[in-house]
mmJSON file of the N, C-alpha and C atoms, coordinates in Angstrom:
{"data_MODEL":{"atom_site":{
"group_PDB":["ATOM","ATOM","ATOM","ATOM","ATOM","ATOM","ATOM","ATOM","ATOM","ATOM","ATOM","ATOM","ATOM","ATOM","ATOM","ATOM","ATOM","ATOM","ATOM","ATOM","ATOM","ATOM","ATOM","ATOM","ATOM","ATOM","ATOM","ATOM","ATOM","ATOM","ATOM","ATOM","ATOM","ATOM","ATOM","ATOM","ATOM","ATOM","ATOM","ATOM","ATOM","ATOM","ATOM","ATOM","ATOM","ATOM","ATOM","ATOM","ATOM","ATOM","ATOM","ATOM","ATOM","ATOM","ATOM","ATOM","ATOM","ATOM","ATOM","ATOM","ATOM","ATOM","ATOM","ATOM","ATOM","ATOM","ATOM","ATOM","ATOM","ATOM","ATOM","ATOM","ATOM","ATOM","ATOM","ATOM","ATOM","ATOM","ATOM","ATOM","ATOM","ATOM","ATOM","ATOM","ATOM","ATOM","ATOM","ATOM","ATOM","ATOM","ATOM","ATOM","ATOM","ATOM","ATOM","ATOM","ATOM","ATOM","ATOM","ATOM","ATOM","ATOM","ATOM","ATOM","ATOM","ATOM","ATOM","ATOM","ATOM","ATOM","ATOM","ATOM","ATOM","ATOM","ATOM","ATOM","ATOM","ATOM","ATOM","ATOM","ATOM","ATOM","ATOM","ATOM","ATOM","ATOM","ATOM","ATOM","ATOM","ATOM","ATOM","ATOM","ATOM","ATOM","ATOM","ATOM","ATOM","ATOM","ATOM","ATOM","ATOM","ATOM","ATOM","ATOM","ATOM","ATOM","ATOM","ATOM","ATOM","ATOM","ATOM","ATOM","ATOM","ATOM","ATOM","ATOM"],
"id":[1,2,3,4,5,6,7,8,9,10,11,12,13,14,15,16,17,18,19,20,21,22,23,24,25,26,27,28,29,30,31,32,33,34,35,36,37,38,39,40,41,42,43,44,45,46,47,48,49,50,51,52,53,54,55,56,57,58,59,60,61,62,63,64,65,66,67,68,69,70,71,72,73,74,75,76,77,78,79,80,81,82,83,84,85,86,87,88,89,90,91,92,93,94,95,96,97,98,99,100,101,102,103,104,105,106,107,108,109,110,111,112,113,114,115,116,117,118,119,120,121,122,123,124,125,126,127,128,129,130,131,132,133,134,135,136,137,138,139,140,141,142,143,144,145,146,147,148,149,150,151,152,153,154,155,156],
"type_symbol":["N","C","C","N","C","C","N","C","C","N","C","C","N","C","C","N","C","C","N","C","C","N","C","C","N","C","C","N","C","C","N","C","C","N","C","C","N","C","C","N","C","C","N","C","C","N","C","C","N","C","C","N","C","C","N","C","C","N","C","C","N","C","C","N","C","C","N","C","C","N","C","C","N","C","C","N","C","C","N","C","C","N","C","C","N","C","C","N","C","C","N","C","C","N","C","C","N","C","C","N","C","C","N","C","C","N","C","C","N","C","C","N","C","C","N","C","C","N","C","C","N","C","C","N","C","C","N","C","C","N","C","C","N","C","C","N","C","C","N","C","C","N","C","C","N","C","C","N","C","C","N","C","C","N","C","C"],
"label_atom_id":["N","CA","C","N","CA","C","N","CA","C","N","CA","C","N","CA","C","N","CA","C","N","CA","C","N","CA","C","N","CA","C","N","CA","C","N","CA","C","N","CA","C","N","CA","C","N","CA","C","N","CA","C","N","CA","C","N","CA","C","N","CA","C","N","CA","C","N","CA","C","N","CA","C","N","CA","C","N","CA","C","N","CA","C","N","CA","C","N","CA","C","N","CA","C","N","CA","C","N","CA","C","N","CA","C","N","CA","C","N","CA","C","N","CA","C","N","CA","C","N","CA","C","N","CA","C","N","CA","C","N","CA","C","N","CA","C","N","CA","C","N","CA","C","N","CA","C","N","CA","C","N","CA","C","N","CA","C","N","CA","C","N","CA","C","N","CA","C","N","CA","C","N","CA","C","N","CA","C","N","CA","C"],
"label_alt_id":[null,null,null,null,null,null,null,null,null,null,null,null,null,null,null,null,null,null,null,null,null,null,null,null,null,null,null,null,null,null,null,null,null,null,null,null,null,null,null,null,null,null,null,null,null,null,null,null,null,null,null,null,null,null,null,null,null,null,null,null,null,null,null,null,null,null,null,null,null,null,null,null,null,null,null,null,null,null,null,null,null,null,null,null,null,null,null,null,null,null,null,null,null,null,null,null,null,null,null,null,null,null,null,null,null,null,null,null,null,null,null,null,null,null,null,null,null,null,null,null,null,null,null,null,null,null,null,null,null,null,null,null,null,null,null,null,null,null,null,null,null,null,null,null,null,null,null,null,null,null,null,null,null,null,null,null],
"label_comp_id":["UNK","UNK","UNK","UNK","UNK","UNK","UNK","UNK","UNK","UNK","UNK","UNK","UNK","UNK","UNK","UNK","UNK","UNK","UNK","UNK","UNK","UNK","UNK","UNK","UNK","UNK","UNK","UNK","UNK","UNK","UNK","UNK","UNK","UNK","UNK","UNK","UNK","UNK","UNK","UNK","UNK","UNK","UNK","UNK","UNK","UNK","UNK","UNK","UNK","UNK","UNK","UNK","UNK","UNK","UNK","UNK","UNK","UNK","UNK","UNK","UNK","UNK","UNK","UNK","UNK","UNK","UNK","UNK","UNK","UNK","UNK","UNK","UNK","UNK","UNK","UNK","UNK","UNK","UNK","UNK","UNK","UNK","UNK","UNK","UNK","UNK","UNK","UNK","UNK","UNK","UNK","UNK","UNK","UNK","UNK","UNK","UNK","UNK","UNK","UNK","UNK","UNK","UNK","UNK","UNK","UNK","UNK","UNK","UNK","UNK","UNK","UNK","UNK","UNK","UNK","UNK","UNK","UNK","UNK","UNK","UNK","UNK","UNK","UNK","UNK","UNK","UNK","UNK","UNK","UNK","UNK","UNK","UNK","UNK","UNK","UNK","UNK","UNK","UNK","UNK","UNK","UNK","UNK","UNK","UNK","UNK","UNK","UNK","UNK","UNK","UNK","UNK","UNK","UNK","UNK","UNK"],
"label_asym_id":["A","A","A","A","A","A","A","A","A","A","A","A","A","A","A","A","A","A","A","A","A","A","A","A","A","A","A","A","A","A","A","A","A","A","A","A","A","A","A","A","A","A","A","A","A","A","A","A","A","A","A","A","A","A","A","A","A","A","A","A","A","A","A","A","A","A","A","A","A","A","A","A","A","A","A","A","A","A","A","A","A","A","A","A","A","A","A","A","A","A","A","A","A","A","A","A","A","A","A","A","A","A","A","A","A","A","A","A","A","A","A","A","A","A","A","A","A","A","A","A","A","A","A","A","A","A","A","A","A","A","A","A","A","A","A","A","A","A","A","A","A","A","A","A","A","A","A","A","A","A","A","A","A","A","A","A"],
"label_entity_id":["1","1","1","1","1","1","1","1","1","1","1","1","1","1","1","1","1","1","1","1","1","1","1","1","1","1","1","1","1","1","1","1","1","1","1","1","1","1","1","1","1","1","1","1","1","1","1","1","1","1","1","1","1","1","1","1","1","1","1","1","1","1","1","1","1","1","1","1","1","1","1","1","1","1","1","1","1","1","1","1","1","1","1","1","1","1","1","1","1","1","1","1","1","1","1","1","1","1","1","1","1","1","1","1","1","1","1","1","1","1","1","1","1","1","1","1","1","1","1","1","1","1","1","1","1","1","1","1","1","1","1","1","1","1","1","1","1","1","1","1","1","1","1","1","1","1","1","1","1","1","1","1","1","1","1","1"],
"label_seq_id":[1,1,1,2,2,2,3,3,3,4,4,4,5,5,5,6,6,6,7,7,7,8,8,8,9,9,9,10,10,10,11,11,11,12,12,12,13,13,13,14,14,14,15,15,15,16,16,16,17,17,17,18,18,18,19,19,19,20,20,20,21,21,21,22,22,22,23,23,23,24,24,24,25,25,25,26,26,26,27,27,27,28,28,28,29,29,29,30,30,30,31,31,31,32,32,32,33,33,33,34,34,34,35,35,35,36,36,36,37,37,37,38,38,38,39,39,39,40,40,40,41,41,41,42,42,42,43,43,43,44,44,44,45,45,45,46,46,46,47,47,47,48,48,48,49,49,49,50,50,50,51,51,51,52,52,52],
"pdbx_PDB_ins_code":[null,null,null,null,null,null,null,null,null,null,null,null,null,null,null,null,null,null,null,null,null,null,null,null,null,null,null,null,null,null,null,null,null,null,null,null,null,null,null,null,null,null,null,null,null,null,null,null,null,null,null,null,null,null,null,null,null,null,null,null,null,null,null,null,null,null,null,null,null,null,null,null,null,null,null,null,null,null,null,null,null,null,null,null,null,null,null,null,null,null,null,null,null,null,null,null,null,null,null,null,null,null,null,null,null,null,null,null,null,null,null,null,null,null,null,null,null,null,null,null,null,null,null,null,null,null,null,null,null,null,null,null,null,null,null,null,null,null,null,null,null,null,null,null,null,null,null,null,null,null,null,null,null,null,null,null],
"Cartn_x":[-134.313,-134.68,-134.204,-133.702,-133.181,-134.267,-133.847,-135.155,-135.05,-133.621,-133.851,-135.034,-135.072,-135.497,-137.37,-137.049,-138.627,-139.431,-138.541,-139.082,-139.239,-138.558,-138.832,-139.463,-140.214,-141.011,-142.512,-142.646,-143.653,-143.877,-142.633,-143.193,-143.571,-143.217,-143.594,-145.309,-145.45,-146.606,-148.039,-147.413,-147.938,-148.376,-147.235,-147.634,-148.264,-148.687,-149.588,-148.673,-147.505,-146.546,-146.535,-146.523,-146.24,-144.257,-143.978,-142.704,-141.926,-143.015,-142.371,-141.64,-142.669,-142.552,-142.395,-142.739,-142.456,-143.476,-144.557,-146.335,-146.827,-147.717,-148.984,-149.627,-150.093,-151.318,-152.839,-153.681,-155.233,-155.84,-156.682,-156.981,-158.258,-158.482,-159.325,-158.731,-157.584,-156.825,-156.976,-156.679,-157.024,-156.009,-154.81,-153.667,-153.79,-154.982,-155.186,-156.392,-156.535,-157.642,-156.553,-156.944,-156.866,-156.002,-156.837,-156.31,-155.585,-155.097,-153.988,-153.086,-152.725,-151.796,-151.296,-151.92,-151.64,-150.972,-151.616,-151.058,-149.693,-149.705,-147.889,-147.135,-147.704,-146.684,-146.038,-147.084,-146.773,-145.745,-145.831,-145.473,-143.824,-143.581,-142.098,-141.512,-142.085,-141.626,-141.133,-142.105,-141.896,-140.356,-140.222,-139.217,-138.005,-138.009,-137.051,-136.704,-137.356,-136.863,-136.204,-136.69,-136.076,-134.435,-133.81,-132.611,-131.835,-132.167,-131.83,-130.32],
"Cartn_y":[101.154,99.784,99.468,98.113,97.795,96.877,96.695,96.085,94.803,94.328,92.86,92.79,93.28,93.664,93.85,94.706,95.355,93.976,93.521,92.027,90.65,90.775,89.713,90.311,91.263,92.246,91.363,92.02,91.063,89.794,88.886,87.794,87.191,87.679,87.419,87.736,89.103,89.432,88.324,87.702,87.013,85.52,85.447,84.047,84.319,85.409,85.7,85.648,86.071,86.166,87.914,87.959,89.458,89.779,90.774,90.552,91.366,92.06,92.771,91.778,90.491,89.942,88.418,87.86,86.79,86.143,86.563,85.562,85.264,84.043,84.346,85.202,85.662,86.647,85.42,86.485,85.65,84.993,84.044,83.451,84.903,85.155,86.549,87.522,87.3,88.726,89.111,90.134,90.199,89.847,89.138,88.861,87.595,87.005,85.415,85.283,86.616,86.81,86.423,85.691,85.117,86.362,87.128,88.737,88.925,89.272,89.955,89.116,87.88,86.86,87.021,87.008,87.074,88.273,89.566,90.935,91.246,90.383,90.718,89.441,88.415,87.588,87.906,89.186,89.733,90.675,91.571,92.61,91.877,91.094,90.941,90.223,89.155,88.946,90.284,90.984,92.737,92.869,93.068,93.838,92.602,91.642,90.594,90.444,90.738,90.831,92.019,93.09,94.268,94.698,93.95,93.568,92.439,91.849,90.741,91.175],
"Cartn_z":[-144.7,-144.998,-146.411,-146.456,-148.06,-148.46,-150.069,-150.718,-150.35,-149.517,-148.887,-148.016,-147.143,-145.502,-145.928,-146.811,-147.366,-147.993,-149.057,-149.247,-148.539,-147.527,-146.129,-145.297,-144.954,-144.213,-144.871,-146.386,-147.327,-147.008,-147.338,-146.953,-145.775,-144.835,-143.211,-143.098,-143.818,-143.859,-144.768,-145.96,-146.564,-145.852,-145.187,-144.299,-143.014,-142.629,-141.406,-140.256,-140.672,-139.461,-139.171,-137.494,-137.476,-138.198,-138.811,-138.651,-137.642,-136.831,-135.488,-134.926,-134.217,-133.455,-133.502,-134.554,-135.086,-134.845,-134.511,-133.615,-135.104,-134.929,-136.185,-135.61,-136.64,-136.11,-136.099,-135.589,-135.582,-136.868,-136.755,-138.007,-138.52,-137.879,-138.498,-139.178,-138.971,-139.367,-140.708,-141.148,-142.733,-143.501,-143.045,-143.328,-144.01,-143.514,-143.975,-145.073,-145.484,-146.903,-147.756,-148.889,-149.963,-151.097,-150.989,-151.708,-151.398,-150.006,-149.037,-149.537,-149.51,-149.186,-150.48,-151.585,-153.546,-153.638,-153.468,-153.395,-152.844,-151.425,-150.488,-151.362,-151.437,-152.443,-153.962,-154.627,-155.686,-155.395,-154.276,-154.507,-153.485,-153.194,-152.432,-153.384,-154.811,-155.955,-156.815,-156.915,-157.54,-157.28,-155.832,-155.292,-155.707,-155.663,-155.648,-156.817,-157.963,-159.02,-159.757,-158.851,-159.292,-158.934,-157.755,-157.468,-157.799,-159.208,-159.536,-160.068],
"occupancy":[1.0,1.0,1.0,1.0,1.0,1.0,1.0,1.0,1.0,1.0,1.0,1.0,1.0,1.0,1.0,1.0,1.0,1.0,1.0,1.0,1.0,1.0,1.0,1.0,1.0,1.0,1.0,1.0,1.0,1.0,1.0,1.0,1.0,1.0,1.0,1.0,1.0,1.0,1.0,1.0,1.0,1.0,1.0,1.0,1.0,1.0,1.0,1.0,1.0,1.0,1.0,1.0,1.0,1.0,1.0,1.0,1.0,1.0,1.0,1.0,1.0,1.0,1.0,1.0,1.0,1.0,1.0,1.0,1.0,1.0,1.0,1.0,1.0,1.0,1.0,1.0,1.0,1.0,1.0,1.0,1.0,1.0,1.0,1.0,1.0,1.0,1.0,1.0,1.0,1.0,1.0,1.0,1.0,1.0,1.0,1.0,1.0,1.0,1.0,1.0,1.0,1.0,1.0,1.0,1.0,1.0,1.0,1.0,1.0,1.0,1.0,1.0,1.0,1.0,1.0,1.0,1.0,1.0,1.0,1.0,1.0,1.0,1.0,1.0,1.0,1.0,1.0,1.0,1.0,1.0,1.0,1.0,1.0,1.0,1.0,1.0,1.0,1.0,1.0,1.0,1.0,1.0,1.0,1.0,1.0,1.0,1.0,1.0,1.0,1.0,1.0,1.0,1.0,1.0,1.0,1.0],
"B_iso_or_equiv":[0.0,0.0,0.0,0.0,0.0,0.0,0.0,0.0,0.0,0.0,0.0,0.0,0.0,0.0,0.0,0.0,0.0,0.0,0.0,0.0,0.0,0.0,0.0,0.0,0.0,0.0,0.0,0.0,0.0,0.0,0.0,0.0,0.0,0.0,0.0,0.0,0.0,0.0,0.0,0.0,0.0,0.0,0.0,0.0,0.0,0.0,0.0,0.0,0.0,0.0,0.0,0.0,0.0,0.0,0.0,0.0,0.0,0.0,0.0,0.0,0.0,0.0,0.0,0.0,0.0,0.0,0.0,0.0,0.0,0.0,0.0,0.0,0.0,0.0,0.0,0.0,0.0,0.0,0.0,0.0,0.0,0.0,0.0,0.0,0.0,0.0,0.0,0.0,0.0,0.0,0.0,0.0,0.0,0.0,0.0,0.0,0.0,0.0,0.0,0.0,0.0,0.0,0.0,0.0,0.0,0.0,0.0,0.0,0.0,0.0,0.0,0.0,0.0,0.0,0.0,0.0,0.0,0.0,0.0,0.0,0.0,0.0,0.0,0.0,0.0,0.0,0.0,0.0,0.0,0.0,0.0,0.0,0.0,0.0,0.0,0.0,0.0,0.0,0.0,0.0,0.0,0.0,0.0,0.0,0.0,0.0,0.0,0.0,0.0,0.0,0.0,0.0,0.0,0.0,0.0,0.0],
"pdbx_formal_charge":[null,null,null,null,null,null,null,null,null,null,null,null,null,null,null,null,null,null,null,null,null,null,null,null,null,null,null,null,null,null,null,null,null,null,null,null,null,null,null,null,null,null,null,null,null,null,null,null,null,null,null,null,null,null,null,null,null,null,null,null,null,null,null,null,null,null,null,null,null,null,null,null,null,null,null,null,null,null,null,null,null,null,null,null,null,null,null,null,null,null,null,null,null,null,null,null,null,null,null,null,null,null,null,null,null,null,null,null,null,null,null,null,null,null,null,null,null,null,null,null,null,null,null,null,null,null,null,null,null,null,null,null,null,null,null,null,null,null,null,null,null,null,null,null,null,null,null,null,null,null,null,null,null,null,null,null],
"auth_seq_id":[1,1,1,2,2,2,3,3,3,4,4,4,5,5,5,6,6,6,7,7,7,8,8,8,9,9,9,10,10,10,11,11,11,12,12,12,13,13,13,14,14,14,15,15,15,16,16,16,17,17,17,18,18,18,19,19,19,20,20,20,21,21,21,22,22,22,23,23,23,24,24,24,25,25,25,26,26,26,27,27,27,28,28,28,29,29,29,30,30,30,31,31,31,32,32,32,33,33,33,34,34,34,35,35,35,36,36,36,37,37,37,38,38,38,39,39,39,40,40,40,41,41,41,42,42,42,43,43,43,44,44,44,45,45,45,46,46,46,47,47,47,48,48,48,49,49,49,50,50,50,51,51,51,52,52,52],
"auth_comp_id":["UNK","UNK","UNK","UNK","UNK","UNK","UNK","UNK","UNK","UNK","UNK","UNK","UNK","UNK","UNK","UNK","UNK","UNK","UNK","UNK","UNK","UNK","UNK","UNK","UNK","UNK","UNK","UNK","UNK","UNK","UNK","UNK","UNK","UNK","UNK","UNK","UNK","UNK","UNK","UNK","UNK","UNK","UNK","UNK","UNK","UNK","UNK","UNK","UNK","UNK","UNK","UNK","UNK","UNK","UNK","UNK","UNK","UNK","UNK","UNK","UNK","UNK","UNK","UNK","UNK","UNK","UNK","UNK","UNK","UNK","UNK","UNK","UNK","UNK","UNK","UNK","UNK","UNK","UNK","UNK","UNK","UNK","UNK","UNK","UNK","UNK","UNK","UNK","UNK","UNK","UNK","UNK","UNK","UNK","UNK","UNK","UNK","UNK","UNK","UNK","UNK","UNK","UNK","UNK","UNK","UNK","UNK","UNK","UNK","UNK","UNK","UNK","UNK","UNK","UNK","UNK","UNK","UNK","UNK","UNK","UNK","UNK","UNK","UNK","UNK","UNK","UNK","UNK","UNK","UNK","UNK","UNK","UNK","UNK","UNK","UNK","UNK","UNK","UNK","UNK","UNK","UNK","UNK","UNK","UNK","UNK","UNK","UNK","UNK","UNK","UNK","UNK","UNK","UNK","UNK","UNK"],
"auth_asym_id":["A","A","A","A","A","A","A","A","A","A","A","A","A","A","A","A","A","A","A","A","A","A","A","A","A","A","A","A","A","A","A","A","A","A","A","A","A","A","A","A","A","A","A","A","A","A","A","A","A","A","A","A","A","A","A","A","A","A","A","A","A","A","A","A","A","A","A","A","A","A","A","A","A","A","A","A","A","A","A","A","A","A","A","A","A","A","A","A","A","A","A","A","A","A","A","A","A","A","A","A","A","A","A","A","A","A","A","A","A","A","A","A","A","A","A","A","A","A","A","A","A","A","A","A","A","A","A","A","A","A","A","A","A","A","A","A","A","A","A","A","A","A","A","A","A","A","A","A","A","A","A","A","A","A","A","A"],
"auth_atom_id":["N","CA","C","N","CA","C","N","CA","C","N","CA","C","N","CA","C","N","CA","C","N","CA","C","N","CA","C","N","CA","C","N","CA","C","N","CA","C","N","CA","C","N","CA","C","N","CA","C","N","CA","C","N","CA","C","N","CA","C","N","CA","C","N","CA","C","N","CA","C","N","CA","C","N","CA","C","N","CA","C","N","CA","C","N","CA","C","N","CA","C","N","CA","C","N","CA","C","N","CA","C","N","CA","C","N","CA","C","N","CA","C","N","CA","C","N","CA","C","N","CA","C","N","CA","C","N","CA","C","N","CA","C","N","CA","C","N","CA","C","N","CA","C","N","CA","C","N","CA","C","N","CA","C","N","CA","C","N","CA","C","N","CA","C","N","CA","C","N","CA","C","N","CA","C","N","CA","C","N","CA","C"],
"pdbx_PDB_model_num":[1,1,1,1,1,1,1,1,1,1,1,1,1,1,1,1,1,1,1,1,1,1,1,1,1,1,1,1,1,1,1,1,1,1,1,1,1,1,1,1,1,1,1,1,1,1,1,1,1,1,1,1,1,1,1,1,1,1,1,1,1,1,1,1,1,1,1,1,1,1,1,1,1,1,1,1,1,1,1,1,1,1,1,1,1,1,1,1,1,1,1,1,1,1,1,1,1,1,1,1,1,1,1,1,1,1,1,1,1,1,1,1,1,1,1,1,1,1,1,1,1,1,1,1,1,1,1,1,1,1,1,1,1,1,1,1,1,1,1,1,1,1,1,1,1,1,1,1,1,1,1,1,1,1,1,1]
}}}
C-alpha cells in the first residue's frame, strides 16, 4: 500500500464510508464519533503532508 492509497483509505474512513465497499456505514457506527472523524482526518493530513 502507498501513502496515497493509505491516505484515501483515511479519508473514506473519516466520512463513514466503508472503503472496502464504498457503503456508508450505520449511523451507530463508531466511525461517526466526533473523535474518530478528527483523529482519521488528522492522521490522512499527517500522511499527506509527509509526501509533499
Amino acid at each position: 500500500m502507498t501513502s496515497t492509497e493509505a491516505a484515501d483509505v483515511l479519508e473514506f474512513l473519516a466520512k463513514g464510508i466503508d472503503p472496502t465497499t464504498g457503503e456508508v456505514v450505520a449511523e451507530d457506527n463508531l466511525l461517526h464519533h466526533s473523535m474518530v472523524v478528527r483523529a482519521l482526518f488528522m492522521g490522512r493530513h499527517g500522511i499527506a503532508r509527509e509526501w509533499v
